[in-house]
C-alpha positions as CSV (number, residue, x, y, z in Angstrom):
1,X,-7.6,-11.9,38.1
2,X,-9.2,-8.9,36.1
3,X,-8.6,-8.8,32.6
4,X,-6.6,-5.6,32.6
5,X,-4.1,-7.5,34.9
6,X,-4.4,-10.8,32.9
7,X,-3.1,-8.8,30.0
8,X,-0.1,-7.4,31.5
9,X,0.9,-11.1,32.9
10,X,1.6,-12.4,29.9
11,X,4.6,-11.1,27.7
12,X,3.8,-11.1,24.3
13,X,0.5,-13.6,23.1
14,X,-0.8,-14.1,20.2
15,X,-2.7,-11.5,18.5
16,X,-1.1,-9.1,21.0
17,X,-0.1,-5.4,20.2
18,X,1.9,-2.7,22.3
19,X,2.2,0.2,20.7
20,X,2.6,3.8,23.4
21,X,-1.1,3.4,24.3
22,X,-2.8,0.0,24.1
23,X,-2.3,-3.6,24.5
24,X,-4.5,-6.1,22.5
25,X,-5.7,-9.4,23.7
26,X,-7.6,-11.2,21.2
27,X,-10.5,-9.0,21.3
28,X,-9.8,-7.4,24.4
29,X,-7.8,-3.7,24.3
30,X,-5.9,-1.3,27.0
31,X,-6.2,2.0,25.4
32,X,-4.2,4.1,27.0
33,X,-6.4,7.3,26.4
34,X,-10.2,7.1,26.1
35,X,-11.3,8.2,22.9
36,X,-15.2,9.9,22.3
37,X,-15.6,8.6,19.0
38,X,-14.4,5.1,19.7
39,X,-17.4,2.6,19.6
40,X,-15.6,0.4,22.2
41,X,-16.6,-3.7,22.0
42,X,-18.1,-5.3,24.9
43,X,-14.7,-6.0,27.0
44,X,-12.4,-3.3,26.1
45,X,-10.5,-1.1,28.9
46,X,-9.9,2.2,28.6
47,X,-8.4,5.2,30.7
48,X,-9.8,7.9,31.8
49,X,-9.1,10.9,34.3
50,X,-6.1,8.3,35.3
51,X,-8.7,5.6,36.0
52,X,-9.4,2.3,34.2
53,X,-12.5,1.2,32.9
54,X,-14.2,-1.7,31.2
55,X,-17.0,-1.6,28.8
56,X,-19.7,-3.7,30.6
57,X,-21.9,-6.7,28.5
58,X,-24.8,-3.9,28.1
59,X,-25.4,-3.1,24.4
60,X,-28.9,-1.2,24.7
61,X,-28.6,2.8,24.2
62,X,-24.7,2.6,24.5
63,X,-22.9,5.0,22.0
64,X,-19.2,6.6,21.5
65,X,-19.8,9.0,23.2
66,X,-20.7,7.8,26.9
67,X,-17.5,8.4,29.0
68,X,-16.7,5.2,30.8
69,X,-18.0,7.3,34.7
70,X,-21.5,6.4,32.9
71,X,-21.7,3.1,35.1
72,X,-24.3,1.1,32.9
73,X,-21.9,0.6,30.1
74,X,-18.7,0.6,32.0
75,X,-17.5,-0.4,35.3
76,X,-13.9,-0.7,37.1
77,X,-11.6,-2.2,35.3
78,X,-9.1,-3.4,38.0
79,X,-11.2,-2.3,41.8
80,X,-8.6,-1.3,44.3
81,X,-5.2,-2.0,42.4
82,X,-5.7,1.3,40.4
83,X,-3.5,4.0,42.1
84,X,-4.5,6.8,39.9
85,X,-1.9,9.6,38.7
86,X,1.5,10.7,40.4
87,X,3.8,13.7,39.8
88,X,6.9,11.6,39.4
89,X,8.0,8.1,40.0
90,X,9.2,9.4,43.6
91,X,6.5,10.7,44.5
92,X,4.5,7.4,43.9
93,X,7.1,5.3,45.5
94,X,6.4,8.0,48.6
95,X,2.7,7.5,48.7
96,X,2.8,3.6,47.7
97,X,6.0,1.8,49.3
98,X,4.0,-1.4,49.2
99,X,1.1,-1.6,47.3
100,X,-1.0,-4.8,46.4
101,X,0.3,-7.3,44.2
102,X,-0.9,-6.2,40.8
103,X,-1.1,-2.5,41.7
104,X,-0.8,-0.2,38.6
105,X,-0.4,3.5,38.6
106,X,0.1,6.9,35.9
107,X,3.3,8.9,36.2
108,X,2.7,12.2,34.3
109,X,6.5,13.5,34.2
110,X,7.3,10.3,32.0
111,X,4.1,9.9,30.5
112,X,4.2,6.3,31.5
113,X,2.6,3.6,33.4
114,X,4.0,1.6,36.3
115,X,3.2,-2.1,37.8
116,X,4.0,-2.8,41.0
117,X,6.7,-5.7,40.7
118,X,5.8,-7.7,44.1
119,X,8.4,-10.3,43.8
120,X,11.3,-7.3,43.6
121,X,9.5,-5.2,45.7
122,X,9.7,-2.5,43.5
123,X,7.8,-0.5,40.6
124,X,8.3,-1.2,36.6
125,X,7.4,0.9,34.0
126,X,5.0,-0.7,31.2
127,X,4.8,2.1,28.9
128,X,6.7,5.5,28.2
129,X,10.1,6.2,27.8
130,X,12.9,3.3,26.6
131,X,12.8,0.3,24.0
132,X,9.4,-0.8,23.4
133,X,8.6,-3.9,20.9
134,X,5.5,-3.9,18.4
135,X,4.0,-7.0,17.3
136,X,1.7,-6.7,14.3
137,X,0.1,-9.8,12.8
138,X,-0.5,-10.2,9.2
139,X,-3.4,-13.0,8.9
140,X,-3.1,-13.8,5.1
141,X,-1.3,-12.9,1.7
142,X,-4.4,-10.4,1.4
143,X,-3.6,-8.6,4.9
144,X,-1.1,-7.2,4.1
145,X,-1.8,-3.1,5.9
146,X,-2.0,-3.5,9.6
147,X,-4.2,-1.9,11.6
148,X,-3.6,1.7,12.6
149,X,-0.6,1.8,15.7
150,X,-1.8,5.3,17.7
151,X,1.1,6.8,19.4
152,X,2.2,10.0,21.5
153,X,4.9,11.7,20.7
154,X,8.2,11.1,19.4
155,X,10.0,7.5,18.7
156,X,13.5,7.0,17.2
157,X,15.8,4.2,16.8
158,X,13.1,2.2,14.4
159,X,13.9,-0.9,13.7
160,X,11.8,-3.0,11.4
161,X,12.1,-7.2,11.9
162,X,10.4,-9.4,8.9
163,X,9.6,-12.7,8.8
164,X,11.1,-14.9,6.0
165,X,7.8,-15.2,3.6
166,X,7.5,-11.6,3.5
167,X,9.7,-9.4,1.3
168,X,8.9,-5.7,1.9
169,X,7.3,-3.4,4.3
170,X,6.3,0.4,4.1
171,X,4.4,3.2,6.1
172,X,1.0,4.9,6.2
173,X,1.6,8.0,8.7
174,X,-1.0,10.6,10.0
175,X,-1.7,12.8,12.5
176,X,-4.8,12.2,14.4
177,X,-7.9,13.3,12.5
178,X,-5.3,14.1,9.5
179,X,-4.8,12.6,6.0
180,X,-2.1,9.5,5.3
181,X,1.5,10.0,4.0
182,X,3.0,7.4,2.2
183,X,6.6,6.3,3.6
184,X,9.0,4.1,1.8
185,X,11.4,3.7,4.6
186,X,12.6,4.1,7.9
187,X,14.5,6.9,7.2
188,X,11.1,8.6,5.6
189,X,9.3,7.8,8.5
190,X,11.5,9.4,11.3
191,X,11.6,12.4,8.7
192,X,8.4,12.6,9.1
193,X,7.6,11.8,12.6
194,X,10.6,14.6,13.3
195,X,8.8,17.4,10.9
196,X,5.6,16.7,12.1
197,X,5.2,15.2,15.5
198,X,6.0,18.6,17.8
199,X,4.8,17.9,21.2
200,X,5.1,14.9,24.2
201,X,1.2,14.8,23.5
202,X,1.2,14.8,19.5
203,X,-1.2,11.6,18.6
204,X,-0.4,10.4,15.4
205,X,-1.2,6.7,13.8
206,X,0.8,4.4,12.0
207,X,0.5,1.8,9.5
208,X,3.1,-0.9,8.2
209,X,2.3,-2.4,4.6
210,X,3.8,-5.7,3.7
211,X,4.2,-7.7,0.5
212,X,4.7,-11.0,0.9
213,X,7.4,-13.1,-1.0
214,X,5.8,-15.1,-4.7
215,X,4.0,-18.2,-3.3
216,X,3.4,-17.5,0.2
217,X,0.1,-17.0,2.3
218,X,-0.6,-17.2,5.6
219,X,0.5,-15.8,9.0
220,X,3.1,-13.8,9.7
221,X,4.2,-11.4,12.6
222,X,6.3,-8.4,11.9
223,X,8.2,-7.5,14.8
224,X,8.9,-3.2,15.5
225,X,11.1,-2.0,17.5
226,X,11.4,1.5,18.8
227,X,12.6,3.9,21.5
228,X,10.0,6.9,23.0
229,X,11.4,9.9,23.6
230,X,10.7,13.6,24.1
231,X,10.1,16.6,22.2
């Protein structure tokens, strides 16, 4: 099993993050859009030109900006179960009826990914359009901004789920390659994704900020909940 499809088998463990464009897995990510300027760990999958990659175990003259076709640093992610891009969900049900177990594949006119569902016999979105759910761990009473969330386009419906040792949460939200804004609320941040987010293909990044309730430390897991939509 390659680690692109371990990831997707397992629903939501620890240390795991879905936001619209990568999965995290320990120290193992599925970015959903390979990035120049990313200095990608050993390990980490990316896509690019509707293909998945893997950054190989060779550190020696890798930078950012060697695109994962340069096969030294990166090699197939998931050989033979990628399907590449498709027009619409018909027209990859046309051209793959019965695929592999494990099969995965891009559909552009949802701007989602699908898994091919062997035991129903049928193909599942994993990303794109509908609820998704966002689990962001919070390691200690000093951790208390998460990591930035990259999306693409528009989300509505937020829905923000603490734990009971927290007692507050915010936003940080910012275009990509833009400066933060400072959100106190739900309502502040679907102002501003609204105003500001203008196309299916705006990337923009998101962070929550906790404050944790008087004598707590330690873990805790915030749980987002959201719905894609578009422009």
């Amino acid at each position: 099993m390659s680690l692109f499809t371990e990831v997707l088998s397992k629903l939501k463990p620890k240390n795991w993050q879905s936001g619209n464009h990568f999965f995290v897995l320990d120290s193992h990510y599925v970015e959903f859009a390979y990035q120049a300027t990313v200095d990608y760990p050993c390990g980490a999958i990316a896509i690019f030109q509707g293909k998945f990659y893997q950054r190989n175990q060779v550190l020696a003259g890798y930078n950012p900006g060697i695109a994962p076709t340069h096969s030294n640093y990166w090699i197939a992610a998931n050989p033979g179960r990628d399907l590449g891009d498709h027009l619409s969900l018909l027209a990859l049900q046309t051209a793959h009826p019965n695929p592999a177990p494990g099969s995965i594949a891009t559909v552009e006119d949802e701007d989602a990914f699908y898994k091919w569902d062997n035991d129903n016999g049928e193909w599942v979105p994993i990303s794109g359009g509908g609820g998704s759910d966002l689990l962001v761990l919070f390691d200690s009473d000093l951790d208390t901004v998460s990591p930035p969330l990259m999306f693409k386009g528009l989300i509505e419906n937020i829905q923000i789920n603490l734990p009971v040792n927290l007692a507050s949460y915010s936003f940080q939200a910012r275009l990509n390659g833009g400066s933060s804004t400072v959100l106190a609320d739900i309502n502040a941040l679907q102002s501003w994704i609204n105003t500001h987010v203008v196309a299916d293909d705006t990337l923009w990044l998101l962070e929550i900020i906790v404050s944790y309730q008087s004598g707590e430390t330690g873990e805790a897991v915030v749980l987002m909940q959201y719905e894609k939509t578009r422009v």
